[in-house]
FIKOLZA-1660 file (N, C-alpha, C; in steps of 0.1 Angstrom, whole numbers, plus 5000, padded with zeros to 4 digits):
% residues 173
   i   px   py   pz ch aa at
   1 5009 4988 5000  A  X  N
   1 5000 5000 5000  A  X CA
   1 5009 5012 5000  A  X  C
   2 5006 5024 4990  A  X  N
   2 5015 5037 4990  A  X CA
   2 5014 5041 5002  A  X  C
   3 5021 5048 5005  A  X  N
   3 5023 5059 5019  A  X CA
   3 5020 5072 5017  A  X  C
   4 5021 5072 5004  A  X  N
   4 5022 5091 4999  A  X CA
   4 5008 5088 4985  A  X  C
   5 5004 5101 4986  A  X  N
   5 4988 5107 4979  A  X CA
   5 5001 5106 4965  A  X  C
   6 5012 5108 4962  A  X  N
   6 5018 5107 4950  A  X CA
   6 5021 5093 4944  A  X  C
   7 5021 5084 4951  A  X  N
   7 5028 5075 4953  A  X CA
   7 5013 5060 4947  A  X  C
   8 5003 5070 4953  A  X  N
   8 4992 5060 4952  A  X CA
   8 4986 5065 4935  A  X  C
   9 4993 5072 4931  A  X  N
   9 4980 5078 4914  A  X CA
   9 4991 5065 4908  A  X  C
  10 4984 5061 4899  A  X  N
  10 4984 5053 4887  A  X CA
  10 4983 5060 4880  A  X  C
  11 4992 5057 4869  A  X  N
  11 4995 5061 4856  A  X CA
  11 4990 5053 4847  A  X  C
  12 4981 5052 4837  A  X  N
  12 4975 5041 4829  A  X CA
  12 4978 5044 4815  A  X  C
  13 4988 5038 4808  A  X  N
  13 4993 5044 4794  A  X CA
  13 4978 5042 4781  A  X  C
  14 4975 5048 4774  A  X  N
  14 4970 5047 4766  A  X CA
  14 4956 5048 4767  A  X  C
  15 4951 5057 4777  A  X  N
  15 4940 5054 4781  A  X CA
  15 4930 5070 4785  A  X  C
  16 4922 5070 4773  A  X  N
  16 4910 5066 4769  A  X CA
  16 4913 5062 4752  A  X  C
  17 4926 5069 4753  A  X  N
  17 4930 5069 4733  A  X CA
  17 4942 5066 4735  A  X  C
  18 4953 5060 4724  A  X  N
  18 4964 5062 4722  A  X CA
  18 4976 5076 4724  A  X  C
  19 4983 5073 4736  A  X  N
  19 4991 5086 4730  A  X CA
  19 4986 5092 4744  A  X  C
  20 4974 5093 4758  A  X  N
  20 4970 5093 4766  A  X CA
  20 4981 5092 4775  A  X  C
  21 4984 5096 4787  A  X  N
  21 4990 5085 4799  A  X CA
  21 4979 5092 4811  A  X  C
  22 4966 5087 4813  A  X  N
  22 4956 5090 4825  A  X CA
  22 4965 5089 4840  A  X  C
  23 4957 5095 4846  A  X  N
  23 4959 5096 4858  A  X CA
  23 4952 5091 4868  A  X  C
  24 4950 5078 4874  A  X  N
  24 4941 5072 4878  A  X CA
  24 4940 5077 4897  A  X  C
  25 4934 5081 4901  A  X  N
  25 4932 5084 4913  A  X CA
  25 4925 5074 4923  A  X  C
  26 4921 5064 4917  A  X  N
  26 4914 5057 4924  A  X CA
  26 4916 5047 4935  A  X  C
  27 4930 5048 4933  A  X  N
  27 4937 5040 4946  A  X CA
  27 4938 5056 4959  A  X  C
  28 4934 5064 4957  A  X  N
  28 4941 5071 4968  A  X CA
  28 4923 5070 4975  A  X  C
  29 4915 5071 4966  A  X  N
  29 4900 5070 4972  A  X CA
  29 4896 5060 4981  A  X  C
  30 4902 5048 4975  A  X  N
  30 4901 5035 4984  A  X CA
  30 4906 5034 4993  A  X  C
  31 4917 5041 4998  A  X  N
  31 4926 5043 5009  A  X CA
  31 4920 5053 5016  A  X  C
  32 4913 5049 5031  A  X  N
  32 4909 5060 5036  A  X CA
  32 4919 5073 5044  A  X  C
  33 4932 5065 5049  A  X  N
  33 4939 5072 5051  A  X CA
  33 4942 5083 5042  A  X  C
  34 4948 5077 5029  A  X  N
  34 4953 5091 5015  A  X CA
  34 4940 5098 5015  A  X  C
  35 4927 5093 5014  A  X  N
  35 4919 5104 5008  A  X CA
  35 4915 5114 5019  A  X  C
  36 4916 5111 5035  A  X  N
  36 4916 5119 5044  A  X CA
  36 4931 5131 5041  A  X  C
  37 4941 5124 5040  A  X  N
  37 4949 5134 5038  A  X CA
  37 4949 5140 5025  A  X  C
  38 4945 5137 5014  A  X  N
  38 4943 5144 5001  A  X CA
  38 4933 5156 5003  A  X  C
  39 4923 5154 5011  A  X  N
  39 4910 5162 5015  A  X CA
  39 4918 5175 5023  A  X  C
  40 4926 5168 5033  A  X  N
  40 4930 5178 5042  A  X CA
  40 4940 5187 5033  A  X  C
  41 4952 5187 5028  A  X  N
  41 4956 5191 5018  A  X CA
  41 4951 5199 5007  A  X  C
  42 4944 5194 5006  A  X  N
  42 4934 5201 4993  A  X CA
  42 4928 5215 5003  A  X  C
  43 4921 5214 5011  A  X  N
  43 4915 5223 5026  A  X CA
  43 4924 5233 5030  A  X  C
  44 4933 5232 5033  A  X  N
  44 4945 5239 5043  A  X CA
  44 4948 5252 5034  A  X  C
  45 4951 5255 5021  A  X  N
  45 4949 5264 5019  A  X CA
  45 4945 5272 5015  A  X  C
  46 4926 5269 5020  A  X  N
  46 4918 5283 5014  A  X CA
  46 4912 5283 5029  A  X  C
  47 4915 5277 5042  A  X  N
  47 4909 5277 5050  A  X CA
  47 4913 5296 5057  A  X  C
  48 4900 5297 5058  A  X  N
  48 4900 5316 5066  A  X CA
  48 4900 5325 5052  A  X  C
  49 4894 5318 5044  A  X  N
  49 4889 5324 5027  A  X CA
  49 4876 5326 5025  A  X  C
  50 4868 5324 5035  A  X  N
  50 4855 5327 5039  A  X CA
  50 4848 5320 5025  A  X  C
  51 4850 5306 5022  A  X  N
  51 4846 5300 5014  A  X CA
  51 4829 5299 5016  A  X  C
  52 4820 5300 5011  A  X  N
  52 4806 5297 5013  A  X CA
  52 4802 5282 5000  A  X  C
  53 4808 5282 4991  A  X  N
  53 4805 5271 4981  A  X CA
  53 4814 5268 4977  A  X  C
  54 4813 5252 4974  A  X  N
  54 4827 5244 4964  A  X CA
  54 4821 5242 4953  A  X  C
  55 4827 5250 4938  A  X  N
  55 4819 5240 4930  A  X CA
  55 4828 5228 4924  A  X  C
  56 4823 5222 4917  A  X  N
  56 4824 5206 4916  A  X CA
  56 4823 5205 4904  A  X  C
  57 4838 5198 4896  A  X  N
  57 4835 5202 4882  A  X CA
  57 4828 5184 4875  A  X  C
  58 4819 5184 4869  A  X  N
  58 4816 5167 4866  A  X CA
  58 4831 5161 4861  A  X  C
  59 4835 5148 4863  A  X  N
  59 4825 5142 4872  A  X CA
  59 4831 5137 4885  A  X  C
  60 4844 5136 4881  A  X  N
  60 4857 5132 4896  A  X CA
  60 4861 5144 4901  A  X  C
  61 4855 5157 4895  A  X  N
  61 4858 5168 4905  A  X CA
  61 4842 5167 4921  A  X  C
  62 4834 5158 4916  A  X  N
  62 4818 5161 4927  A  X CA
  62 4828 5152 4942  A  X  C
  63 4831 5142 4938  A  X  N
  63 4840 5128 4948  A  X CA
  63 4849 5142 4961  A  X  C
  64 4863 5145 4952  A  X  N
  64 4867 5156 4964  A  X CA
  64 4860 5165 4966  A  X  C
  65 4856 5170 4955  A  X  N
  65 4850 5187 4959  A  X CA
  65 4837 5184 4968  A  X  C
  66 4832 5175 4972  A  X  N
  66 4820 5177 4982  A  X CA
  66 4826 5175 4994  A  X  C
  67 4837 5168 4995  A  X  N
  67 4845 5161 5010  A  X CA
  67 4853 5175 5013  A  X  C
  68 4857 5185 5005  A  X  N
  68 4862 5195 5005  A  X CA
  68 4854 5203 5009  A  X  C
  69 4841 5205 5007  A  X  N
  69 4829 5217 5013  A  X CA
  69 4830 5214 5025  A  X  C
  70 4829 5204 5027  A  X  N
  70 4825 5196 5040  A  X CA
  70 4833 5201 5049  A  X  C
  71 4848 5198 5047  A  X  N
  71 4861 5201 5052  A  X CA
  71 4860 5220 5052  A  X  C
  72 4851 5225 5048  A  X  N
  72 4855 5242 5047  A  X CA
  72 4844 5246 5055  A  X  C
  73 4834 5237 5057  A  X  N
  73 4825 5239 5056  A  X CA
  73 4810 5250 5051  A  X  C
  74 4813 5247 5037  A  X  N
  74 4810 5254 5028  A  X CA
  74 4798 5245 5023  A  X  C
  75 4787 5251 5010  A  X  N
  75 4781 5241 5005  A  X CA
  75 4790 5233 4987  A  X  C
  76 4781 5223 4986  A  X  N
  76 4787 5224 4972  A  X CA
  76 4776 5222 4961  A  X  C
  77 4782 5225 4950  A  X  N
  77 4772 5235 4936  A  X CA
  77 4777 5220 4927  A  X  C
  78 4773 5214 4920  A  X  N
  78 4780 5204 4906  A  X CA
  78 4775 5216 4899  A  X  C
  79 4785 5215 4892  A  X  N
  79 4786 5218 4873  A  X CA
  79 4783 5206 4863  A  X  C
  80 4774 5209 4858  A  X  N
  80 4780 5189 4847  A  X CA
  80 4774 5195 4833  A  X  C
  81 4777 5185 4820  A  X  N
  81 4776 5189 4813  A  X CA
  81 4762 5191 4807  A  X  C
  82 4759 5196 4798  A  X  N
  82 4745 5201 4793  A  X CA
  82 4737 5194 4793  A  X  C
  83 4723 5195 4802  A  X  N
  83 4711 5186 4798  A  X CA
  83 4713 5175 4809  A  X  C
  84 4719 5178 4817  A  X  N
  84 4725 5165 4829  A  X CA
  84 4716 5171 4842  A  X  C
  85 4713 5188 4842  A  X  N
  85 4707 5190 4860  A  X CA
  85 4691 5187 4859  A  X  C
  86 4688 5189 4864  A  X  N
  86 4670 5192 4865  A  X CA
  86 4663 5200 4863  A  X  C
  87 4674 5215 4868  A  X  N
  87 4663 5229 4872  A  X CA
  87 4669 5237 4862  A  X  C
  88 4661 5250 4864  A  X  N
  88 4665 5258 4850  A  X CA
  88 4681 5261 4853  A  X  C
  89 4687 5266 4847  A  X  N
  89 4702 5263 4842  A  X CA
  89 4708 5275 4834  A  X  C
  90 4720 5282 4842  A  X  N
  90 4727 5286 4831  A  X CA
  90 4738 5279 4826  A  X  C
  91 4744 5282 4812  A  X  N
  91 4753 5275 4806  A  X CA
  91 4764 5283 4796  A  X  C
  92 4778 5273 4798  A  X  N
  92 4791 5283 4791  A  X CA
  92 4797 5273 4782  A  X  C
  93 4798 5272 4766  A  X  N
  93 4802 5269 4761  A  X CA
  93 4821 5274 4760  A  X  C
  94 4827 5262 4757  A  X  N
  94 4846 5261 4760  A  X CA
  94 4846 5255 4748  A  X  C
  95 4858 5261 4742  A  X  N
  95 4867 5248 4732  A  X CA
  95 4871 5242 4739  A  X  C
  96 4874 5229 4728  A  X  N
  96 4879 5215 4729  A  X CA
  96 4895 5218 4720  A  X  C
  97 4900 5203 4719  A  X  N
  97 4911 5208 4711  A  X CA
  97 4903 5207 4693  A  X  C
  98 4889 5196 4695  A  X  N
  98 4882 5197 4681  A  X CA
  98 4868 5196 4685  A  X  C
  99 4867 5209 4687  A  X  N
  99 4855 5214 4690  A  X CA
  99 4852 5217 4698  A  X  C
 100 4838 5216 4705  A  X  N
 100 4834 5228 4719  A  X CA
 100 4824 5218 4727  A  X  C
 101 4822 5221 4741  A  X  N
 101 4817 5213 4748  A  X CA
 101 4808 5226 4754  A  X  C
 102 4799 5218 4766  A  X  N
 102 4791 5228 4772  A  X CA
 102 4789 5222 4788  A  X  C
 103 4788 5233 4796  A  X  N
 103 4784 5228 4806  A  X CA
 103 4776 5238 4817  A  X  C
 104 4766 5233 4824  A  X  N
 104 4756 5239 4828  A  X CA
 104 4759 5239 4847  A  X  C
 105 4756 5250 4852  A  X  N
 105 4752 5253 4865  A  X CA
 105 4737 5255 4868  A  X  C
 106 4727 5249 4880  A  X  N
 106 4713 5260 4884  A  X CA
 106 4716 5273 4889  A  X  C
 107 4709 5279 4878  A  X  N
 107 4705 5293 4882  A  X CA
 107 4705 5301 4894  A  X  C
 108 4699 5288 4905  A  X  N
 108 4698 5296 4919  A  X CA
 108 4712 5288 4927  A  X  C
 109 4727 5285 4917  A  X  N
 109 4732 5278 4927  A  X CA
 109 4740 5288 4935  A  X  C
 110 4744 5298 4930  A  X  N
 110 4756 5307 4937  A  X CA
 110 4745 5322 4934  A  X  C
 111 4751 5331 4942  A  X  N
 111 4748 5345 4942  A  X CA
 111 4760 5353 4942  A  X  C
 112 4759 5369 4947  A  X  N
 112 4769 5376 4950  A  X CA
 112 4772 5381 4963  A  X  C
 113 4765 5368 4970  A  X  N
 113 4769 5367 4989  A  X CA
 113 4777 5354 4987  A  X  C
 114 4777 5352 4978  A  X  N
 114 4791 5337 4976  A  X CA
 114 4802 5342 4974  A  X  C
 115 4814 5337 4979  A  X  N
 115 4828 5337 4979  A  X CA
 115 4831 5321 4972  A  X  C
 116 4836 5316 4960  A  X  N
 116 4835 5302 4956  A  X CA
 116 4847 5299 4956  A  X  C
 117 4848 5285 4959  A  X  N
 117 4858 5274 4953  A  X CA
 117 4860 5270 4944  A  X  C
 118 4865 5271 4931  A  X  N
 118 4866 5261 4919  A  X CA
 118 4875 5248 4921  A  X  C
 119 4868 5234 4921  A  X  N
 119 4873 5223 4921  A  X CA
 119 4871 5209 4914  A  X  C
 120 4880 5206 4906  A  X  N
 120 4883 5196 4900  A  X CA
 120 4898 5186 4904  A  X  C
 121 4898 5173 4902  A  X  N
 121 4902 5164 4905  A  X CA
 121 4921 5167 4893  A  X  C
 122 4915 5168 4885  A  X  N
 122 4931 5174 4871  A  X CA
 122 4925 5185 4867  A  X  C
 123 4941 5193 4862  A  X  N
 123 4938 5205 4853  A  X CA
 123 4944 5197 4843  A  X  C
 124 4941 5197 4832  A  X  N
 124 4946 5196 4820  A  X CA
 124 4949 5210 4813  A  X  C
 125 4941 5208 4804  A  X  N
 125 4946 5221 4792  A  X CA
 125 4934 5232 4794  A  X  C
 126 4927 5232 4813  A  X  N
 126 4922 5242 4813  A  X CA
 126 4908 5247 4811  A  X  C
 127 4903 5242 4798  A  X  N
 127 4891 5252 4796  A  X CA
 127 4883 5249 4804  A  X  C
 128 4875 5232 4808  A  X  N
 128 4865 5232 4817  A  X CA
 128 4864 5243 4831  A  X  C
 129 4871 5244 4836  A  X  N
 129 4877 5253 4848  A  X CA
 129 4876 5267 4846  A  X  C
 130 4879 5273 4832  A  X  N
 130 4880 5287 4825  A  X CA
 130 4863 5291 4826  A  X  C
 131 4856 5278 4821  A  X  N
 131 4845 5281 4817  A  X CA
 131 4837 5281 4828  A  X  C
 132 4840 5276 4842  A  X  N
 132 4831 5274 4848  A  X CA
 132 4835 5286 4857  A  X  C
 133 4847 5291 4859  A  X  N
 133 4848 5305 4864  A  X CA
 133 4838 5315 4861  A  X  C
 134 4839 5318 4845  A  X  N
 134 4826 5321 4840  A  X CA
 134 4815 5320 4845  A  X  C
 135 4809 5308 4847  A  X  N
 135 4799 5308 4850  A  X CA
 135 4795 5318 4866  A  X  C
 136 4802 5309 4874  A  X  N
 136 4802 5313 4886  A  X CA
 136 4803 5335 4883  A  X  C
 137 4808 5338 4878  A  X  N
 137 4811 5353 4879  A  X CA
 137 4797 5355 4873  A  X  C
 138 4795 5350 4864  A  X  N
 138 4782 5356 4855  A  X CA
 138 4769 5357 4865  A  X  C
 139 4768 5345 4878  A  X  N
 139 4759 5342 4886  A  X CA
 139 4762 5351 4897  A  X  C
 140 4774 5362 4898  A  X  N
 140 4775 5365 4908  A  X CA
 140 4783 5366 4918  A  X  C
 141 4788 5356 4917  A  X  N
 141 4799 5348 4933  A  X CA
 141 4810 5354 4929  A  X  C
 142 4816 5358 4940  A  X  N
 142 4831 5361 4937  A  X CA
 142 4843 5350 4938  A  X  C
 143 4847 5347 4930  A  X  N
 143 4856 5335 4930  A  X CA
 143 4871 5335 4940  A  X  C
 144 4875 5326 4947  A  X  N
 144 4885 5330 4955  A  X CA
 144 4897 5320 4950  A  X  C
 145 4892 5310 4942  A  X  N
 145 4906 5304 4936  A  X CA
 145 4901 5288 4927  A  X  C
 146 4913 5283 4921  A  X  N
 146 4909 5268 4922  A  X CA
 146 4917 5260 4928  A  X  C
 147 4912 5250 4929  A  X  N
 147 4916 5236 4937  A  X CA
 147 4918 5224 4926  A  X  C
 148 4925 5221 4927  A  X  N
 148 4929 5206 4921  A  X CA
 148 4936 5196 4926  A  X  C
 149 4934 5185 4929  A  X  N
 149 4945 5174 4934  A  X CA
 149 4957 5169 4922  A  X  C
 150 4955 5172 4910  A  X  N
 150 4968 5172 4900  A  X CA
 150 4965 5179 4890  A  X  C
 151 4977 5188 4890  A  X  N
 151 4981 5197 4873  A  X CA
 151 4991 5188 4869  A  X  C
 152 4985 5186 4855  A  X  N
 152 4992 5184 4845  A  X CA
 152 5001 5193 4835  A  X  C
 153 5009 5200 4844  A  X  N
 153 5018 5214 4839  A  X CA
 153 5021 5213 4825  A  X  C
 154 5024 5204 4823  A  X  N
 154 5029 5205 4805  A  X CA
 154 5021 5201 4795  A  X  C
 155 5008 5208 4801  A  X  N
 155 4996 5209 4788  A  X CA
 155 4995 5227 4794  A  X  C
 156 4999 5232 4805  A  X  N
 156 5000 5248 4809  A  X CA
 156 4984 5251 4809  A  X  C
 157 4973 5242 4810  A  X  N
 157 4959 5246 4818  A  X CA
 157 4956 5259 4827  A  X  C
 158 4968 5265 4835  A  X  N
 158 4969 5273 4844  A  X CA
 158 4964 5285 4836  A  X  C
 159 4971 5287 4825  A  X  N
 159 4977 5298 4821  A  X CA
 159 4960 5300 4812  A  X  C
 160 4950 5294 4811  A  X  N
 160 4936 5300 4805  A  X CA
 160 4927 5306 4815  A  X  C
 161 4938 5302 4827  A  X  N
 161 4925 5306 4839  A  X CA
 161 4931 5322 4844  A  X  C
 162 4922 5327 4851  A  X  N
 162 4925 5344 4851  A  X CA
 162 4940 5344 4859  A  X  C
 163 4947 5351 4855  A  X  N
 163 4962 5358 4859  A  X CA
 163 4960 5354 4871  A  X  C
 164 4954 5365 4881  A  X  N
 164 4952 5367 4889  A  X CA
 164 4945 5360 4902  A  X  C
 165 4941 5349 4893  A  X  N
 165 4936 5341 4904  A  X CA
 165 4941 5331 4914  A  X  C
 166 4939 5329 4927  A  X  N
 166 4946 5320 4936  A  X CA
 166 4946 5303 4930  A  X  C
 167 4957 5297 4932  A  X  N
 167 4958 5281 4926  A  X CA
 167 4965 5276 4933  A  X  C
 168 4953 5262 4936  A  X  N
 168 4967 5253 4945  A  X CA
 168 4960 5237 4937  A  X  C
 169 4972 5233 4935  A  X  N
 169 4971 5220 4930  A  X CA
 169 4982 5208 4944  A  X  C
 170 4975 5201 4946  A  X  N
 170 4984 5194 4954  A  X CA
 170 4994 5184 4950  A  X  C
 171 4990 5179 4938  A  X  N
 171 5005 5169 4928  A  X CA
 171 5001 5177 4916  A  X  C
 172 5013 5177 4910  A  X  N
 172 5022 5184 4897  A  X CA
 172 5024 5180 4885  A  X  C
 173 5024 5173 4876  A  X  N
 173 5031 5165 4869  A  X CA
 173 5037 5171 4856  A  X  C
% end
């Protein structure tokens, strides 16, 4: 069994396409110790950020980002993609690298008495995250950073999301 939240990600070559190397987190989940400490970690530094919501990007960002509200004790909001919530909905279209995706927040999930968390499980190349900043500003909230348990630095994801905003990722790659 790993000892370290780095130690437990799987690397799975070729996977979901050729040319892929995924990041499998699912051993740190199973481990209640890692995911207590991935949680805490992930927590520690937006704690006294007067967080009121995590949002949760679909669909391995809902898994931390709700154990993270919890830990802030904050609420948490999912994002998922279009035609996935129930209630009326707004929505922010992002490029792809071929083509464009969509994804929807409820209307009544955040205000401008929110201070939010943006959180997802990987940053990749960014836009899901870009787009959901969006959202959240469009709705109101003032955004206080994102959260991720791994950036994937050398796709540079960071660099779509605003300059100026707070980022903590807890593994690097």
């Amino acid at each position: 069994m790993p000892h370290t939240i780095a130690a437990a990600v799987r690397t799975i070559a070729d996977f979901p396409e050729p040319g892929i190397q995924f990041k499998d987190i699912t051993p740190i989940l199973a481990d209640a110790a890692l995911l207590r400490r991935a949680v805490n970690g992930l927590a520690e530094p937006w704690k006294g950020h007067g967080i009121t919501k995590v949002i949760g990007i679909e669909s391995r960002g809902f898994i931390l980002g709700a154990m993270l509200a919890d830990e802030l004790g904050a609420g948490f909001i999912p994002v998922r993609k279009q035609g996935k919530l129930p209630f009326t909905t707004i929505r922010e279209s992002y490029e792809l690298e071929y083509g464009t995706d969509t994804i929807e927040m409820h209307i009544d999930a955040v205000s401008d008495r929110d201070m939010v968390l943006i959180h997802d499980d990987v940053i990749a190349t960014g836009g899901t995250a870009a787009a959901t900043h969006r959202l959240a500003r469009f709705a109101g909230a003032e955004v206080a950073g994102f959260s991720f348990l791994i950036e994937l630095g050398f796709l540079d994801g960071r660099s779509r999301l605003p300059a100026d905003a707070a980022f903590h990722a807890l593994l690097t790659y």
